[in-house]
PyMOL CGO cylinders between C-alpha atoms (Angstrom):
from pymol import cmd
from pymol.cgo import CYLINDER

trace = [
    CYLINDER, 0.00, 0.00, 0.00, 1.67, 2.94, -0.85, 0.3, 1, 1, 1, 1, 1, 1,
    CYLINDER, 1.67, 2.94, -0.85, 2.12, 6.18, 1.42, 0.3, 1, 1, 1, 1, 1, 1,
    CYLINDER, 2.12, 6.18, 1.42, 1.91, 9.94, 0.75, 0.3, 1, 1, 1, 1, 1, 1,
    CYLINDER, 1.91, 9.94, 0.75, 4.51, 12.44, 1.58, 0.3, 1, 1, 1, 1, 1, 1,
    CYLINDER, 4.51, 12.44, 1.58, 4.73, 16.55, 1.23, 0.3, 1, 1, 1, 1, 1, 1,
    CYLINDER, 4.73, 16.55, 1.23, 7.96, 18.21, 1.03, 0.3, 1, 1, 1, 1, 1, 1,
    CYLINDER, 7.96, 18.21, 1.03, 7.39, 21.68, 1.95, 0.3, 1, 1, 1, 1, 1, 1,
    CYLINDER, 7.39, 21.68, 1.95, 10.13, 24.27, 1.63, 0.3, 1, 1, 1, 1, 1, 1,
    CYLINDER, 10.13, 24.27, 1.63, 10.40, 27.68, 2.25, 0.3, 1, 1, 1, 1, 1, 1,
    CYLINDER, 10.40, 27.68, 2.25, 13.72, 29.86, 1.79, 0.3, 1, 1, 1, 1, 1, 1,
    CYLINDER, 13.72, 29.86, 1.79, 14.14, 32.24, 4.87, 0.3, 1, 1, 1, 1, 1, 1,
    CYLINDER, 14.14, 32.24, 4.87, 13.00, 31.71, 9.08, 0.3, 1, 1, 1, 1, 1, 1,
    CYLINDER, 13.00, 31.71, 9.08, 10.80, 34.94, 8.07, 0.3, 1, 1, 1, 1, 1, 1,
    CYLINDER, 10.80, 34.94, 8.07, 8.40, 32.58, 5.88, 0.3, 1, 1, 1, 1, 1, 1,
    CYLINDER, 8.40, 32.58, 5.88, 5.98, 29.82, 6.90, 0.3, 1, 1, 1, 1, 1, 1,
    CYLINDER, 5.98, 29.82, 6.90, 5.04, 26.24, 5.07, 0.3, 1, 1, 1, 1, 1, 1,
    CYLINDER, 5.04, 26.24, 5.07, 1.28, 26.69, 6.07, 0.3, 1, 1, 1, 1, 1, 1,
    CYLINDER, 1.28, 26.69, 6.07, 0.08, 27.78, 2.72, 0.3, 1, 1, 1, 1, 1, 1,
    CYLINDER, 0.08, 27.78, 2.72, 1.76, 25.13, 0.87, 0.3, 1, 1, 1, 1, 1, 1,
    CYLINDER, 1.76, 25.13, 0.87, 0.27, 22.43, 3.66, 0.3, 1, 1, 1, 1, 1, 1,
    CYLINDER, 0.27, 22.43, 3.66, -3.39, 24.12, 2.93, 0.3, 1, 1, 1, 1, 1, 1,
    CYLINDER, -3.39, 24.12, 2.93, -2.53, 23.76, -0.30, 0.3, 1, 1, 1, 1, 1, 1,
    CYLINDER, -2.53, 23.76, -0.30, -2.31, 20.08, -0.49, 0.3, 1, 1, 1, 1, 1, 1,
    CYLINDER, -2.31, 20.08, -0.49, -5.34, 19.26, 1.53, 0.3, 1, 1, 1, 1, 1, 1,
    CYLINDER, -5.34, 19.26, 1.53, -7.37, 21.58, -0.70, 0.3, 1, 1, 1, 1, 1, 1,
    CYLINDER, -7.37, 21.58, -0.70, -5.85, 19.65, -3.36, 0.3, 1, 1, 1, 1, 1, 1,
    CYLINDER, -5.85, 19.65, -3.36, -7.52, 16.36, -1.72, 0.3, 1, 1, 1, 1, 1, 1,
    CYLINDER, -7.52, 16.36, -1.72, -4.28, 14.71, -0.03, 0.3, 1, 1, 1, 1, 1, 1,
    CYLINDER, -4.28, 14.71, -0.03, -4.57, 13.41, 2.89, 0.3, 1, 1, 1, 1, 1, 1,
    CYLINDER, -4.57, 13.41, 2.89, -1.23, 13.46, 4.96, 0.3, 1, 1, 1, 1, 1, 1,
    CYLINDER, -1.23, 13.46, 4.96, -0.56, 12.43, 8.17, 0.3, 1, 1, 1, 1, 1, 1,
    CYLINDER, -0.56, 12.43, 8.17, 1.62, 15.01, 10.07, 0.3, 1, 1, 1, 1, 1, 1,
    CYLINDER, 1.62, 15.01, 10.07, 4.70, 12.72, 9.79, 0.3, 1, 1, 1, 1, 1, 1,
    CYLINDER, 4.70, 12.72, 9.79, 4.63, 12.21, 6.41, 0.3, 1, 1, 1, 1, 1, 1,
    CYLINDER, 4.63, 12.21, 6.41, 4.90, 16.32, 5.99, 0.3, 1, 1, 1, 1, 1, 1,
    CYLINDER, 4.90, 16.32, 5.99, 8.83, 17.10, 5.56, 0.3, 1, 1, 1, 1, 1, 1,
    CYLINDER, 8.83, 17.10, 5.56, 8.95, 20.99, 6.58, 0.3, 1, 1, 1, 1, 1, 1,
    CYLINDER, 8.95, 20.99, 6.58, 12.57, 22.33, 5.40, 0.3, 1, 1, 1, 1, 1, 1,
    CYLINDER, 12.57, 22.33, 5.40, 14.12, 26.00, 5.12, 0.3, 1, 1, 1, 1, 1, 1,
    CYLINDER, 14.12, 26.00, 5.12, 16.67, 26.03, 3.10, 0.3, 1, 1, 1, 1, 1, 1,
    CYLINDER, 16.67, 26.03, 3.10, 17.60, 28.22, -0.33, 0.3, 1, 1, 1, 1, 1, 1,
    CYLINDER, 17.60, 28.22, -0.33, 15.81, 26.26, -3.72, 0.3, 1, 1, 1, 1, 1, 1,
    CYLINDER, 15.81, 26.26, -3.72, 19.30, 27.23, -4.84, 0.3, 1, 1, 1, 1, 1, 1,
    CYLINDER, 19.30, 27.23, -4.84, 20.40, 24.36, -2.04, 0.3, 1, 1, 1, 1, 1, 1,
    CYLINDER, 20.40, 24.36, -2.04, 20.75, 20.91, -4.53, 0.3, 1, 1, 1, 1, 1, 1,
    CYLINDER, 20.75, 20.91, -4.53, 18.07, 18.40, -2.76, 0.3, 1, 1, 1, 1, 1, 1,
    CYLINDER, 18.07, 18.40, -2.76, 20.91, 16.35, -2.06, 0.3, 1, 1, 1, 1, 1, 1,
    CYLINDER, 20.91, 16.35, -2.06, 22.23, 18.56, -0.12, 0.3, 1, 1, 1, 1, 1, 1,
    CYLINDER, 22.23, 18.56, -0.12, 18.97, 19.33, 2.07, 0.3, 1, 1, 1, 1, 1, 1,
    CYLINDER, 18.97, 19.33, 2.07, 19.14, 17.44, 5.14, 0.3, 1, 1, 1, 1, 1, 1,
    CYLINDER, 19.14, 17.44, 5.14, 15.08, 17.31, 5.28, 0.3, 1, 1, 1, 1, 1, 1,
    CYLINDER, 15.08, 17.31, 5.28, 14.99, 16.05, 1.82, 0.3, 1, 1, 1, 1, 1, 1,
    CYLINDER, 14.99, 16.05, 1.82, 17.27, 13.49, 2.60, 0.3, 1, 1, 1, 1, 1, 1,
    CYLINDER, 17.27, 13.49, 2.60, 16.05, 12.16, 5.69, 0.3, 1, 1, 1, 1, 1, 1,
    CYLINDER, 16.05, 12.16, 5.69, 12.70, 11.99, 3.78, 0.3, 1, 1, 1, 1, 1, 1,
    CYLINDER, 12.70, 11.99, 3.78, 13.80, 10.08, 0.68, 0.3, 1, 1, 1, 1, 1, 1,
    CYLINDER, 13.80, 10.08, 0.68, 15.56, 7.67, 3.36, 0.3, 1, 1, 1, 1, 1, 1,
    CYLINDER, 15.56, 7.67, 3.36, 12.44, 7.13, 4.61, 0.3, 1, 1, 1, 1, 1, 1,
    CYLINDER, 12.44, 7.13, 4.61, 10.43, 6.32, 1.06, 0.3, 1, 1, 1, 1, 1, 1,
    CYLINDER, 10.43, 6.32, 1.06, 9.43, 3.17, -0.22, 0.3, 1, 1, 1, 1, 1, 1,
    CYLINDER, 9.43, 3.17, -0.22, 8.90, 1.84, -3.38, 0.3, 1, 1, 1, 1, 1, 1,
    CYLINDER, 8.90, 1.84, -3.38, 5.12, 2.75, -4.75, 0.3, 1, 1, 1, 1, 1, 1,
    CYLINDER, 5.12, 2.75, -4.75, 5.36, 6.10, -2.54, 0.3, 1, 1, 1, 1, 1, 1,
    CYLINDER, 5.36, 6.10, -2.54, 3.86, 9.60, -3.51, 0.3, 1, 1, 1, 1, 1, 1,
    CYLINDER, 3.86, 9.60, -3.51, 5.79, 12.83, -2.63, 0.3, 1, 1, 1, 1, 1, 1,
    CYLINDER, 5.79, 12.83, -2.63, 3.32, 15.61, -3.48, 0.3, 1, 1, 1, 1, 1, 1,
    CYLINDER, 3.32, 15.61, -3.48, 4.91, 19.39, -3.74, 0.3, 1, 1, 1, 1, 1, 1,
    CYLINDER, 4.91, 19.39, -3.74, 2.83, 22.66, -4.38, 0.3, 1, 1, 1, 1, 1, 1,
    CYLINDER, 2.83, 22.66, -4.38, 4.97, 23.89, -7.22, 0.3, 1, 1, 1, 1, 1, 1,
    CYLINDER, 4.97, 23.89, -7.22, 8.15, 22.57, -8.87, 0.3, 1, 1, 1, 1, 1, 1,
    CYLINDER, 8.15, 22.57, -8.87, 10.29, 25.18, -7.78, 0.3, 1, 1, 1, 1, 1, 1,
    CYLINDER, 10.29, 25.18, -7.78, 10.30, 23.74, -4.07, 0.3, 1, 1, 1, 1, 1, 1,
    CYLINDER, 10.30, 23.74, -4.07, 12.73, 20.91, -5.43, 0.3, 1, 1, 1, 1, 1, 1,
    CYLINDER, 12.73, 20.91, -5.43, 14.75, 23.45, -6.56, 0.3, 1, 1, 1, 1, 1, 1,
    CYLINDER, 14.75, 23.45, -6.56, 15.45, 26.39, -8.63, 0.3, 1, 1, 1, 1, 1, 1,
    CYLINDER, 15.45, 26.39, -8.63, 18.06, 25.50, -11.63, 0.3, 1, 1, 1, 1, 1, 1,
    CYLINDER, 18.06, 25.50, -11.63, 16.72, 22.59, -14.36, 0.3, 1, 1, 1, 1, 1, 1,
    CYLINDER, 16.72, 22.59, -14.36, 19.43, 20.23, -13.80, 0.3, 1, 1, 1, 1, 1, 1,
    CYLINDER, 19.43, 20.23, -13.80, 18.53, 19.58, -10.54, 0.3, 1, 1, 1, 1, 1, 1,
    CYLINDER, 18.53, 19.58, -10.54, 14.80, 19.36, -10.48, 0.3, 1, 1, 1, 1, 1, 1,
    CYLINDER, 14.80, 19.36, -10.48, 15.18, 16.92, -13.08, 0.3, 1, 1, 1, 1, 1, 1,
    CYLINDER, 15.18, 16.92, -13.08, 17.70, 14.82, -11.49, 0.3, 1, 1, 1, 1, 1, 1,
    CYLINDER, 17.70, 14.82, -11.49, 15.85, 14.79, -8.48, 0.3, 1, 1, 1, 1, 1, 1,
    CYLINDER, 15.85, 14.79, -8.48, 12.59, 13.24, -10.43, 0.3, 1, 1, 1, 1, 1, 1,
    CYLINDER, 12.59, 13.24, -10.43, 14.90, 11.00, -11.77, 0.3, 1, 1, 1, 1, 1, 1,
    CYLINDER, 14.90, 11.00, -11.77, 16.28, 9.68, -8.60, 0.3, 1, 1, 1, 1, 1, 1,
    CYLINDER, 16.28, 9.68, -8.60, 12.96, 9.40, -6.94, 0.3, 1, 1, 1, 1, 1, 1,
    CYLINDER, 12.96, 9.40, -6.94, 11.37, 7.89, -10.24, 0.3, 1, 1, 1, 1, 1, 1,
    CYLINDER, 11.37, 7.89, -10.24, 14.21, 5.29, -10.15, 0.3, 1, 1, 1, 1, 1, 1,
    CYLINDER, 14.21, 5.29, -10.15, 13.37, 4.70, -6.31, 0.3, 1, 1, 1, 1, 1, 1,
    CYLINDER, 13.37, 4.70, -6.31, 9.62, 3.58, -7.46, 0.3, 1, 1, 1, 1, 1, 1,
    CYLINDER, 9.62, 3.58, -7.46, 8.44, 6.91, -5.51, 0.3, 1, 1, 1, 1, 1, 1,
    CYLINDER, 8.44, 6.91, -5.51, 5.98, 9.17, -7.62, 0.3, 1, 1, 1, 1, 1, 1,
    CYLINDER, 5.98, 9.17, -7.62, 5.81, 12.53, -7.68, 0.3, 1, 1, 1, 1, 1, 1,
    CYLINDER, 5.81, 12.53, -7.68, 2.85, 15.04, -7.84, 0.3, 1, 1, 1, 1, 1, 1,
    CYLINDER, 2.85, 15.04, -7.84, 2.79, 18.70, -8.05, 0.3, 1, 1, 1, 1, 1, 1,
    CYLINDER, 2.79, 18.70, -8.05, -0.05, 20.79, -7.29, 0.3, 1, 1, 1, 1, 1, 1,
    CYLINDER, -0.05, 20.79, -7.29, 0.72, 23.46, -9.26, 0.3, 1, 1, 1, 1, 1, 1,
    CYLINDER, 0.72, 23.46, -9.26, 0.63, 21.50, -12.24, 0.3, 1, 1, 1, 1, 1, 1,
    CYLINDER, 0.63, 21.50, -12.24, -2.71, 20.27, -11.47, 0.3, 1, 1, 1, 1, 1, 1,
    CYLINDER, -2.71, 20.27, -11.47, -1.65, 17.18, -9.45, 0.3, 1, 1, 1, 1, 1, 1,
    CYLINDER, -1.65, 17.18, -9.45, 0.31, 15.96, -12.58, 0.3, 1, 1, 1, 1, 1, 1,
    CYLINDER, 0.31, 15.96, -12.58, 2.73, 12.85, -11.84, 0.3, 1, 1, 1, 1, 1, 1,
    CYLINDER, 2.73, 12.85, -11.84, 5.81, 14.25, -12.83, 0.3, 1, 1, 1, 1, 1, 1,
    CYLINDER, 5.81, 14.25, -12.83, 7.32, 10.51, -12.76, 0.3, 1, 1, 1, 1, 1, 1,
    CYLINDER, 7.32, 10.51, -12.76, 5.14, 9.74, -16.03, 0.3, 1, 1, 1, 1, 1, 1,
    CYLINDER, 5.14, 9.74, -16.03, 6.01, 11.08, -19.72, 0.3, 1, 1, 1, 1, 1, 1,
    CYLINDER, 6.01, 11.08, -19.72, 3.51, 13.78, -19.77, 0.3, 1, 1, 1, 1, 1, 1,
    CYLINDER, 3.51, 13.78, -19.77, 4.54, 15.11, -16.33, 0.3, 1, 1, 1, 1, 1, 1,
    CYLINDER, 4.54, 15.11, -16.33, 8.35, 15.03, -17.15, 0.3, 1, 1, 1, 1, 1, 1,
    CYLINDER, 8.35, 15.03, -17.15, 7.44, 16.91, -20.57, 0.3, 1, 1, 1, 1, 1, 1,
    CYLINDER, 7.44, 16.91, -20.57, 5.48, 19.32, -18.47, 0.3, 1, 1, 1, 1, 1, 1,
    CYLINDER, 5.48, 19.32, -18.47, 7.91, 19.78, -15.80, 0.3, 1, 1, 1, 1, 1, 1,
    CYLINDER, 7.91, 19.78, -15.80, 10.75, 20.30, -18.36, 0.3, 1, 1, 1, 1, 1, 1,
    CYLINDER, 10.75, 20.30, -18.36, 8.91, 23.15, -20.13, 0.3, 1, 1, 1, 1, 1, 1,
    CYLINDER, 8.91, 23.15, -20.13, 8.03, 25.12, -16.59, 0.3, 1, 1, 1, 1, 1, 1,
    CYLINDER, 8.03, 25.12, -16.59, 11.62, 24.32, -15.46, 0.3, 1, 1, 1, 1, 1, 1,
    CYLINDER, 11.62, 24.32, -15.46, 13.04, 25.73, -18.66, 0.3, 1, 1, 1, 1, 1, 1,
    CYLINDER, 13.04, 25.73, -18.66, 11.01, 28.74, -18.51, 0.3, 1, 1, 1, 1, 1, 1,
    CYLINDER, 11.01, 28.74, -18.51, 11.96, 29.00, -14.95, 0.3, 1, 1, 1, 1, 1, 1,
    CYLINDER, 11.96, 29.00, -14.95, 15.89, 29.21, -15.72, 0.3, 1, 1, 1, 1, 1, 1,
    CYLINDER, 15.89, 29.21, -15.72, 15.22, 31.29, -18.66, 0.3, 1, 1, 1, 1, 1, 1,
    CYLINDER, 15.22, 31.29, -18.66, 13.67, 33.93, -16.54, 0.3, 1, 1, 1, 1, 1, 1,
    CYLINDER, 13.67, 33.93, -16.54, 16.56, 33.49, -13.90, 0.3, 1, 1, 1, 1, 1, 1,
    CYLINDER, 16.56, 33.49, -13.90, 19.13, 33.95, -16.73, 0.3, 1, 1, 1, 1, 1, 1,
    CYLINDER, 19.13, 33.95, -16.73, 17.12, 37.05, -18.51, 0.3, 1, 1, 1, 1, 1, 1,
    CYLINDER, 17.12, 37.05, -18.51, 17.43, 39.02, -14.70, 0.3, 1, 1, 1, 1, 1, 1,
    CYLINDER, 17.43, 39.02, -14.70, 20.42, 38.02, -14.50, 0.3, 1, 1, 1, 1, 1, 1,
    CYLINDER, 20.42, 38.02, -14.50, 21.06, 39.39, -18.09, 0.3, 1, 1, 1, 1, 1, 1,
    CYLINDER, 21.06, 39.39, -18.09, 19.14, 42.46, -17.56, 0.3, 1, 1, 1, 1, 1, 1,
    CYLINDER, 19.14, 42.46, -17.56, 21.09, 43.15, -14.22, 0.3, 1, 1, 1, 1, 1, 1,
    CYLINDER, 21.09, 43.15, -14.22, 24.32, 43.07, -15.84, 0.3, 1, 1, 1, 1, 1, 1,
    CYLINDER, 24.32, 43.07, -15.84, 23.16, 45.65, -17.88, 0.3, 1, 1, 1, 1, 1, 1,
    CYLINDER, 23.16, 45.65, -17.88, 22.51, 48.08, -15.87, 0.3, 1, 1, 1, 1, 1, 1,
    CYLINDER, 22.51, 48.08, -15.87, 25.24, 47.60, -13.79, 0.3, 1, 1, 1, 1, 1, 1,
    CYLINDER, 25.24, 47.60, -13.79, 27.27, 48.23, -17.04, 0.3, 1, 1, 1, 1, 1, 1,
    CYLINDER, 27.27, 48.23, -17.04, 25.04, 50.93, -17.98, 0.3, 1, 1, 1, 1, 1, 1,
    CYLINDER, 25.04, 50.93, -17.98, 26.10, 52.27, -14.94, 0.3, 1, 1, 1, 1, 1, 1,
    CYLINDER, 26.10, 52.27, -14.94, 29.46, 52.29, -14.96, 0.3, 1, 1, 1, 1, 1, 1,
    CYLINDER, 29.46, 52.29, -14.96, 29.62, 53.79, -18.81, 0.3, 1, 1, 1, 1, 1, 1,
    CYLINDER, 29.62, 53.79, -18.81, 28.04, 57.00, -17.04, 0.3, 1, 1, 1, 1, 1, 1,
    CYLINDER, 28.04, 57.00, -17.04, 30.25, 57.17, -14.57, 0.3, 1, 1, 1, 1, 1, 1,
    CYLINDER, 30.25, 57.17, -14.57, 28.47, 56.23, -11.76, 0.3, 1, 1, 1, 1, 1, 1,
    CYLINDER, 28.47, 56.23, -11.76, 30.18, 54.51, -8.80, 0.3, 1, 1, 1, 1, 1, 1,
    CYLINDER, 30.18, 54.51, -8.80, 29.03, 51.49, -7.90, 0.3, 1, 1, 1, 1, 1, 1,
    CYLINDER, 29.03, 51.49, -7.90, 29.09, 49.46, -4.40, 0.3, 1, 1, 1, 1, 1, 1,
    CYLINDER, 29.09, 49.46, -4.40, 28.53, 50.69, -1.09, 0.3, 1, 1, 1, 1, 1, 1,
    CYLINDER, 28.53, 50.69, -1.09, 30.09, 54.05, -0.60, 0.3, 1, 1, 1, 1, 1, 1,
    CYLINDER, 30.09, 54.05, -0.60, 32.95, 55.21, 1.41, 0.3, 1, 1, 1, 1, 1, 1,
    CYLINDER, 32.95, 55.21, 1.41, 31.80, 56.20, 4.67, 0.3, 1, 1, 1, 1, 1, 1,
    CYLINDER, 31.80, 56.20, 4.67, 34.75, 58.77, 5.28, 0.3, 1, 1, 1, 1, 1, 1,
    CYLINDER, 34.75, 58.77, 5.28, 37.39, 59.95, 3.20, 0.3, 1, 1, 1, 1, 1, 1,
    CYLINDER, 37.39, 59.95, 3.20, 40.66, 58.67, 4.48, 0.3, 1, 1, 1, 1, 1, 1,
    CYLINDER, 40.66, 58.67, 4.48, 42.79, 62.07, 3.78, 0.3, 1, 1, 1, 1, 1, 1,
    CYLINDER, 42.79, 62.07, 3.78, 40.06, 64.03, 5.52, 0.3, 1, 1, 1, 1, 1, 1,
    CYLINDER, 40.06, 64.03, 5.52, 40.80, 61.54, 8.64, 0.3, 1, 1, 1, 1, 1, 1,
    CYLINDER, 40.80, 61.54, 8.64, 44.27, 62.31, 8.15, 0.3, 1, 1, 1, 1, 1, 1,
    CYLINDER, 44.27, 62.31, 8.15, 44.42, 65.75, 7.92, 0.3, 1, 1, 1, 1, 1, 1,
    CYLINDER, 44.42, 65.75, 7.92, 42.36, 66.73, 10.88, 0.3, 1, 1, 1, 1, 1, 1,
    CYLINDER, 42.36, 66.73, 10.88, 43.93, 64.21, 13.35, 0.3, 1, 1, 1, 1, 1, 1,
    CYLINDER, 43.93, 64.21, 13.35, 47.20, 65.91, 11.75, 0.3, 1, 1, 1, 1, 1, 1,
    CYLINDER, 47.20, 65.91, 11.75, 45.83, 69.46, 13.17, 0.3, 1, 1, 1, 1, 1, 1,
    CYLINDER, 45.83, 69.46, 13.17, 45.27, 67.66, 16.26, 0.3, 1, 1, 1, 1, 1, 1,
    CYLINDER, 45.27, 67.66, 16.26, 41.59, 67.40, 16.38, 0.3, 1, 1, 1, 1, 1, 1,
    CYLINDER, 41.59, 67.40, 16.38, 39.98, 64.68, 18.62, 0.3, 1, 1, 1, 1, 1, 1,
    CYLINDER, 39.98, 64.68, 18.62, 38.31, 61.31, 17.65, 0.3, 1, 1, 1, 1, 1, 1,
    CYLINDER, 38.31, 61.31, 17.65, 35.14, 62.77, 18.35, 0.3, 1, 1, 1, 1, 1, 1,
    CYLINDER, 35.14, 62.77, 18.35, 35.15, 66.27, 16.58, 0.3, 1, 1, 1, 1, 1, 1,
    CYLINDER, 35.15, 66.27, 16.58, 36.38, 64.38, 13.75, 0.3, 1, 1, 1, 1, 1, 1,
    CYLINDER, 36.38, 64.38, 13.75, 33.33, 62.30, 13.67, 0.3, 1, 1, 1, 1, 1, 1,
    CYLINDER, 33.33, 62.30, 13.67, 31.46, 65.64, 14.21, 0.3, 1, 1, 1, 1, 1, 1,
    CYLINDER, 31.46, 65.64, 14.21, 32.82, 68.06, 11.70, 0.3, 1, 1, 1, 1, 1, 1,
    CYLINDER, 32.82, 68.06, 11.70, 32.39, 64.81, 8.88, 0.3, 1, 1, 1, 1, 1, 1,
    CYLINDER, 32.39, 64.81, 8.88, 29.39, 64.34, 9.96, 0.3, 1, 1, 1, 1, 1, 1,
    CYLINDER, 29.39, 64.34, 9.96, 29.61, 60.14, 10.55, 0.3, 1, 1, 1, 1, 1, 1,
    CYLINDER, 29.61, 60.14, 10.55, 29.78, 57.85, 13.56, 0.3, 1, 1, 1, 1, 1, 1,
    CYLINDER, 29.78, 57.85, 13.56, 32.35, 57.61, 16.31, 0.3, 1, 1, 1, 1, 1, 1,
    CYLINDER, 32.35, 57.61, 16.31, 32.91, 54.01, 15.23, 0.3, 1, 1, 1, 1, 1, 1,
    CYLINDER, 32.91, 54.01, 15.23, 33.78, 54.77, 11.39, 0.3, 1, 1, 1, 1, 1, 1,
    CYLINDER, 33.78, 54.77, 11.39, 36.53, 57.47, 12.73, 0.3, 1, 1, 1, 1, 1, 1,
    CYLINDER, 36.53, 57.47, 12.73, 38.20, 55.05, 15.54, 0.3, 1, 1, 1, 1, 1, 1,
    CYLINDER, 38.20, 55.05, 15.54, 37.76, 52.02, 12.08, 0.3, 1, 1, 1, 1, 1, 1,
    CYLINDER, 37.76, 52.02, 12.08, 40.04, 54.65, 10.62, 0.3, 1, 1, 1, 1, 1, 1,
    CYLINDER, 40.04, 54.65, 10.62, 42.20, 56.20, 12.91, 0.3, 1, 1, 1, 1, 1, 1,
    CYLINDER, 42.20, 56.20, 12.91, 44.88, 53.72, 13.18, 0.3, 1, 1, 1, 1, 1, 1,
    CYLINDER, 44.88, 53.72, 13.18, 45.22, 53.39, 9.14, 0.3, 1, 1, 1, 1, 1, 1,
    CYLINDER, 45.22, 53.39, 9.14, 45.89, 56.93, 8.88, 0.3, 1, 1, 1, 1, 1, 1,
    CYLINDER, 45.89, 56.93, 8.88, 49.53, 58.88, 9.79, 0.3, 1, 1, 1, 1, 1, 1,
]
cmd.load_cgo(trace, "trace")
């Protein structure tokens, strides 16, 4: 008799599983509380490299369902949501997404469909990534300086501990913190 499993993910201790648990009820699923694999961890993370995932594939049997809400909880780059299928497919465990209207994506249509949304996934990763290098080179044609700025100019430091000014009328007359003069004071002759 098989069993059903949810892997629920979620990237940052800010951010909850709940919806995606709602989810798969609404969906019909019925899954006992510990079959539910809760993990936060990047989708950037490979699954074999989440200890949650892990521990729940060791725990899988052959004729098993792992149902996610959307493909990008395995993970974020192609190659390793469909590696991860893969593995689990060649484990005997099946695997639904929600998302995708409960589609297997252990059977030919659901690997077709998967593929597609995955592509289209990295392809929208790549274009930001694309349209971010752009501006940043944009950017830099016009002269603009990028990165965090300076929070003091060193020769400023230099010259007014030179006239003999204190730490903290230093801080004053530049018009930053205590903390970023005495970060500087020692650098500076």
């Amino acid at each position: 008799m098989s069993r059903t499993f949810a892997y629920c993910r979620v990237s940052t201790l800010s951010q909850t599983t709940a919806n995606q648990i709602r989810e798969i009820e609404a969906a019909g699923f019925a899954i006992e509380p510990q079959r539910v694999v809760e993990e936060t961890v990047s989708g950037s993370v490979p699954t074999s490299q989440r200890k949650g995932f892990s521990k729940l594939i060791d725990r899988m049997e052959v004729g098993d369902i792992l149902v996610v809400t959307r493909v990008d909880r395995l993970g974020r780059n192609v190659v390793d949501v469909h590696s991860t299928v893969e593995k689990l497919t060649s484990l005997g465990i099946r695997v639904h997404c929600i998302a995708l209207g409960g589609v297997d994506l252990s059977s030919a249509a659901g690997r077709m469909t998967m593929s597609v949304i995955a592509a289209v996934a990295q392809m929208e990763k790549d274009l930001l990534v694309e349209r971010t290098q752009s501006g940043l080179a944009r950017a830099k044609a016009e002269g603009k300086q990028l990165g965090r700025p300076r929070a003091v100019n060193v020769k400023d430091v230099a010259k007014l501990k030179g006239d003999g000014m204190a730490q903290r009328a230093v801080a004053d007359k530049l018009g930053v913190s205590l903390s970023t003069i005495k970060r500087t004071w020692n650098t500076v002759t």
